[in-house]
C-alpha positions as CSV (number, residue, x, y, z in Angstrom):
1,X,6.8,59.8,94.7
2,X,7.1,61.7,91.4
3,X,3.5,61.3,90.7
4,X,2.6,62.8,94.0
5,X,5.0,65.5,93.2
6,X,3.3,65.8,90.0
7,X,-0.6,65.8,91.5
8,X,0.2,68.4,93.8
9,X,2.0,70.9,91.2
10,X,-0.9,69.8,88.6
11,X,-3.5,70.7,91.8
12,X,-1.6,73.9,92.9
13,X,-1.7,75.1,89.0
14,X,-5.2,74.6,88.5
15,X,-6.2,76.4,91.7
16,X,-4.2,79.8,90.4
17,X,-5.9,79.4,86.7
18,X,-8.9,79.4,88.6
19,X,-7.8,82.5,90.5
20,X,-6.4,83.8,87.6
21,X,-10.3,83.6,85.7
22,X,-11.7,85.5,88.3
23,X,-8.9,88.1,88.6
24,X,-8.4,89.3,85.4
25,X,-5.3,89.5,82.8
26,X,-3.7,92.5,85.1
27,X,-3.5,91.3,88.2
28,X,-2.7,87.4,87.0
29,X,0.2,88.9,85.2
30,X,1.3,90.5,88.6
31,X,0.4,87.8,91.1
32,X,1.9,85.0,88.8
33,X,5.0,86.5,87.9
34,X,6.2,87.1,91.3
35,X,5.2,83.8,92.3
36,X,7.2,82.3,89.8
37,X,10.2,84.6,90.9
38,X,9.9,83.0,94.9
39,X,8.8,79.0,94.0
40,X,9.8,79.2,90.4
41,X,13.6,78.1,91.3
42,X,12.3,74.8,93.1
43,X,11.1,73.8,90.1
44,X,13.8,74.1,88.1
45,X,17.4,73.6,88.6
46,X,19.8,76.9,89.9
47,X,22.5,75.2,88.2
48,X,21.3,74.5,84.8
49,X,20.2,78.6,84.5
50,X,23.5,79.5,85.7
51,X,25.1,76.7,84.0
52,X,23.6,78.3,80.5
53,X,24.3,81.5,81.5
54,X,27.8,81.4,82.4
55,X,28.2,79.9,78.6
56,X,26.8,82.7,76.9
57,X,27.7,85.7,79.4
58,X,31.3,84.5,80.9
59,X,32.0,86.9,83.8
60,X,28.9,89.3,83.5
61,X,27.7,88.5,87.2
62,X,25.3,91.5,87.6
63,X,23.9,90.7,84.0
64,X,23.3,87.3,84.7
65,X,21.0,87.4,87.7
66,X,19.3,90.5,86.2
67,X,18.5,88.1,83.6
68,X,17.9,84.8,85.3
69,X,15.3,87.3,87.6
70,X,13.4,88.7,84.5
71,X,13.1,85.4,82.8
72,X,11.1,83.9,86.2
73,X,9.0,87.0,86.1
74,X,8.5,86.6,82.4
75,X,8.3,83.1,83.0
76,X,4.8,83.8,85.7
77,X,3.4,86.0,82.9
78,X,3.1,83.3,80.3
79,X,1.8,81.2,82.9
80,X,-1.1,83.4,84.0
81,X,-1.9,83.8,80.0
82,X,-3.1,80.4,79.5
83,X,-5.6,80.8,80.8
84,X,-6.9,84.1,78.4
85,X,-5.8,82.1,75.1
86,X,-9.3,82.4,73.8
87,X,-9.4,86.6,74.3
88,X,-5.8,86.3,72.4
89,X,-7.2,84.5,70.0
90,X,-9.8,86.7,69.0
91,X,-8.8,89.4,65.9
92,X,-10.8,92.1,67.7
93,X,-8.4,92.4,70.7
94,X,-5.1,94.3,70.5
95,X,-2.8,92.1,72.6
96,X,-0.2,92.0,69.9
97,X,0.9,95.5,68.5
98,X,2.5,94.9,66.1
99,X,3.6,92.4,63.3
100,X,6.9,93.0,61.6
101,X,6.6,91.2,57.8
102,X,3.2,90.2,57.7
103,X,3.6,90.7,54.0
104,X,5.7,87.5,54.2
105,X,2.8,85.4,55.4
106,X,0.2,87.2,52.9
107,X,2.9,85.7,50.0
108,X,2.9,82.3,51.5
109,X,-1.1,81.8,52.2
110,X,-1.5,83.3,48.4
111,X,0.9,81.0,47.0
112,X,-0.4,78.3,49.0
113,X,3.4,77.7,49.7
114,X,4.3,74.8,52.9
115,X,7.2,76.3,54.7
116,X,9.0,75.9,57.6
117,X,8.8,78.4,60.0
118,X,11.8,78.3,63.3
119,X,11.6,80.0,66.3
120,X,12.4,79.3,70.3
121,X,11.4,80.1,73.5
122,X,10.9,83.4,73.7
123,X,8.2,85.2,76.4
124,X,5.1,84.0,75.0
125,X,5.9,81.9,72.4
126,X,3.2,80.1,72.4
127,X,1.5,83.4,70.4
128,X,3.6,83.2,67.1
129,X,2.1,79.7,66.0
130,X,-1.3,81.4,67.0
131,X,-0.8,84.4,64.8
132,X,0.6,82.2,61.8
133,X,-2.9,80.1,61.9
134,X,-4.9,83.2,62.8
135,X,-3.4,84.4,59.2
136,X,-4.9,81.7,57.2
137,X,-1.8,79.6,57.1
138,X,-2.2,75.8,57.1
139,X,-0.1,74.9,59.8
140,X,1.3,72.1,62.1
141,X,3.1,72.8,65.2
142,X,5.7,70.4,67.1
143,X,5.6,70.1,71.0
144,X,7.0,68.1,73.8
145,X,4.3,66.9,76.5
146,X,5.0,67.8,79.6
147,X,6.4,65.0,82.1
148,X,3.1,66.2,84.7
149,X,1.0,63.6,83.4
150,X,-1.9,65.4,85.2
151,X,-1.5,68.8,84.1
152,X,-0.3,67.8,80.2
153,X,-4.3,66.9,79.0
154,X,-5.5,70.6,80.0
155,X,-2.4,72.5,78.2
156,X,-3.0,70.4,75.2
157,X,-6.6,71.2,75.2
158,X,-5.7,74.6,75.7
159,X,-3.1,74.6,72.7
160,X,-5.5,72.5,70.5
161,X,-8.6,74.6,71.1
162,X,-6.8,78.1,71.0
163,X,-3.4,78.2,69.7
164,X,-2.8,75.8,66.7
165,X,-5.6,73.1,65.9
166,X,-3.0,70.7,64.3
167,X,-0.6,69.6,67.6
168,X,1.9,66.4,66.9
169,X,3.9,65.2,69.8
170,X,7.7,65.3,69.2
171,X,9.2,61.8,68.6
172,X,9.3,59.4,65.6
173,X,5.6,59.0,65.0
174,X,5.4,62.9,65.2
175,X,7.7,63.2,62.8
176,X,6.3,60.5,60.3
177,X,2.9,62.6,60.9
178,X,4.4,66.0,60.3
179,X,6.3,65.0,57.3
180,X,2.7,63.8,55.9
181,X,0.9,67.0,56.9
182,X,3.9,69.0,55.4
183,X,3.7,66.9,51.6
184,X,-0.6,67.6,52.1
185,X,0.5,71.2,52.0
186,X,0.5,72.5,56.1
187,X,4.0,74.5,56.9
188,X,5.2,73.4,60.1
189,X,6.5,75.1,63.2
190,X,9.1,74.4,65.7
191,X,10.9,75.6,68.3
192,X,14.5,74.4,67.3
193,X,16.4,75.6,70.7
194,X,15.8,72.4,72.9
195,X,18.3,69.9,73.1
196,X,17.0,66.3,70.8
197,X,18.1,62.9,71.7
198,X,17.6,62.3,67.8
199,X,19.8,65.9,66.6
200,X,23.2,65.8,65.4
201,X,25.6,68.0,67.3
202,X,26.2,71.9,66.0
203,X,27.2,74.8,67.7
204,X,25.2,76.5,69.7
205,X,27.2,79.8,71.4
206,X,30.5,78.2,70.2
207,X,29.6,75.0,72.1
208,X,28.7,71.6,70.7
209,X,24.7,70.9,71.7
210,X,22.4,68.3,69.9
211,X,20.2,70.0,67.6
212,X,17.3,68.9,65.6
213,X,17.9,68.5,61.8
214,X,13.7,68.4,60.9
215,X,14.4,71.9,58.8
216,X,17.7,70.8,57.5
217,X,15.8,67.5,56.3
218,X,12.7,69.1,54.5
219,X,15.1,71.6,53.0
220,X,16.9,69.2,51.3
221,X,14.4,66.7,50.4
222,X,11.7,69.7,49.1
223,X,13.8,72.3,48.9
224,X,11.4,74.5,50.8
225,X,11.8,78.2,52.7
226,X,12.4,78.6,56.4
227,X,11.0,81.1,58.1
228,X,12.5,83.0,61.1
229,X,9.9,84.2,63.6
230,X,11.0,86.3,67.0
231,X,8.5,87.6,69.8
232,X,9.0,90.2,72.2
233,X,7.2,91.3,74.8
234,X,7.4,95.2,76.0
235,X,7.4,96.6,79.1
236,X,3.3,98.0,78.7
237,X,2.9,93.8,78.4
238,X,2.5,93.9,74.4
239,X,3.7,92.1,72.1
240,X,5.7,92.4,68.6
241,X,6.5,89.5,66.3
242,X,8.7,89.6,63.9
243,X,8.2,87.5,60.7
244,X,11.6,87.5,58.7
245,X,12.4,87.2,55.1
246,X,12.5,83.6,54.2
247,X,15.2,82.1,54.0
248,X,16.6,79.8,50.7
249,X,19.4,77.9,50.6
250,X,21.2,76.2,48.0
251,X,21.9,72.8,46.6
252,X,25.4,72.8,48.1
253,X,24.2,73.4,51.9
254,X,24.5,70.2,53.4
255,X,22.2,69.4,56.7
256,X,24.8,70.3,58.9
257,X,25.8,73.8,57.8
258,X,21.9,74.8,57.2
259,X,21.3,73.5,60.8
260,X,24.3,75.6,62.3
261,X,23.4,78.3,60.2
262,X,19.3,78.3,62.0
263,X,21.2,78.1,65.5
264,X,23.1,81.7,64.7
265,X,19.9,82.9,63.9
266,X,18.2,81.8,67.6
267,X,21.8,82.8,69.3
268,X,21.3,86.6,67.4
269,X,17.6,86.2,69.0
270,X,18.6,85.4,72.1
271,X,22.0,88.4,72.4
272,X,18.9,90.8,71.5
273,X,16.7,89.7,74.5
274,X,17.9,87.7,76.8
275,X,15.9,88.8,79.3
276,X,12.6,86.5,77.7
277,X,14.5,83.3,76.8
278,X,13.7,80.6,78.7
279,X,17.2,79.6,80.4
280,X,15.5,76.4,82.0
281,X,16.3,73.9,79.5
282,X,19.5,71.6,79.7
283,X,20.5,73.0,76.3
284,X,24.3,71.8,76.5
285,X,23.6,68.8,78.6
C-alpha cells in the first residue's frame, strides 16, 4: 500500500516539474505554492506543525496559523525551484541578492581551511550548500533520502548535478565517509535541526530533542571552526544568505555544551523568521 502511495505522489510530482519546465520560474512559484497550501497538509501531519508550534509560540493562535500558512506556501516555492537548479547555479543570474560575509568564505578557500558549516531548514536551503561550492569551497554535504523510493533517484541527481557534487547519505557509513572527506580537506555541511536516532538529547526551545553531535565531534577531535549559515527569502522571491563569523570554541567545551550552544544559534534563526522554517519535522518526537 505505501508503495502505491509512494508511485502515485512520485507520478503526480514529476507531471508538475514537467509543467513547471514549460511554465517558467513565475508562474511555478505561484501555481506550486498554492497547491502545497490546499494538498500540502495530507502529506504531512496537522498535528506535528501544531504540535511544534504550540512549543515555541504557547498561546499566539493568530501567529501560528499565519505561520503554519506561509511555511506551505514557502514550502510550494522550493518545490517548483528544483526544477531551475541549473539557472541557480549559473554565476551570471541574480537569484540571490545578496551575501552577508562572503569575506568569511574568501578566508577559508585561501587558507585552504576544512570547516564545518550548520545551518537548517530554512526556505530554500538547498541554495546555501550551492553558494558555498559555487565559492570554490571543497565541500561535502549531509542528507537524508527521502522514504519515496521513486521520487529519491531524480532529487539526488538533481542535488548531485546542481547543488553540491559531493552528497553522503546520513547514517553510519555516511559518517565514516564524511569524516574521511573532512581529514582529505572538504568542510562539510549539515542541517543540524532534524531529530537523530544517533544524537544525544539538548535543548532545543527549552525542551529536550535528540540532536546530532557530528560538529561537536570534529570540534573536539580537530579543533576546527563552525560556521553559521542563514537563508531568507524576500517578499520580490530573492534571496539573502548570511555567512556568520566562525565560530571557535575552547578546550573546556565539552560535546554537549557546544551542541546546545549550535541549537540557540538555529532557535535565534528560527524567532527571526519563522515564517520559512520548515515546521514538518517531528523535531521533539
Amino acid at each position: 500500500m505505501k508503495k502505491i502511495k509512494y508511485f502515485i505522489q512520485a507520478f503526480v510530482i514529476i507531471l508538475l516539474f514537467i509543467l513547471f519546465k514549460l511554465i517558467g520560474l513565475k508562474a511555478s512559484r505561484f501555481i506550486s505554492s498554492k497547491i502545497m497550501l490546499l494538498f500540502g497538509p495530507l502529506f504531512r501531519s496537522k498535528k506535528v506543525i501544531r504540535k511544534n508550534l504550540d512549543y515555541v509560540f504557547d498561546n499566539h493562535e493568530r501567529k501560528k496559523n499565519k505561520i503554519s500558512k506561509n511555511m506551505w506556501l514557502s514550502y510550494g516555492k522550493i518545490l517548483s525551484e528544483y526544477v531551475f537548479m541549473k539557472k541557480f547555479r549559473d554565476k551570471k543570474n541574480d537569484y540571490i541578492i545578496n551575501i552577508s560575509g562572503q569575506k568569511f568564505l574568501e578566508e577559508i578557500k585561501e587558507k585552504n581551511e576544512a570547516v564545518i558549516f550548520i545551518s537548517g531548514h530554512f526556505d530554500n536551503f538547498e541554495l546555501l550548500a550551492m553558494h558555498i561550492e559555487n565559492s570554490g569551497i571543497d565541500l561535502t554535504t549531509i542528507y537524508r533520502p527521502l522514504n519515496n523510493i521513486f521520487l529519491n533517484p531524480l532529487m539526488e541527481k538533481i542535488r548531485k548535478n546542481y547543488i553540491c557534487k559531493k552528497q553522503i547519505k546520513k547514517g553510519l557509513a555516511g559518517t565514516k565517509q564524511i569524516l574521511k572527506n573532512f581529514k582529505n580537506g572538504s568542510s562539510i555541511a549539515l542541517m543540524i535541526d532534524q531529530r537523530v536516532s544517533e544524537g544525544i538529547e539538548a535543548n532545543f526551545f527549552s525542551k529536550k530533542a535528540l540532536t546530532t553531535t557530528i560538529p561537536a565531534q570534529f570540534v573536539k577531535k580537530f579543533k576546527c571552526k563552525v560556521i553559521p549559515v542563514h537563508i531568507k527569502r524576500n517578499d520580490d522571491n530573492k534571496f539573502e544568505i548570511q555567512i556568520s563569523e566562525p565560530l571557535i570554541f575552547s578546550d573546556s567545551e565539552t560535546i554537549e555544551t557546544i551542541t546546545l550552544f549550535l541549537n540557540k544559534i538555529i532557535e535565534k534563526m528560527i524567532l527571526k523568521n519563522p515564517n520559512q522554517w520548515i515546521w514538518t519535522h517531528n523535531r521533539w518526537k
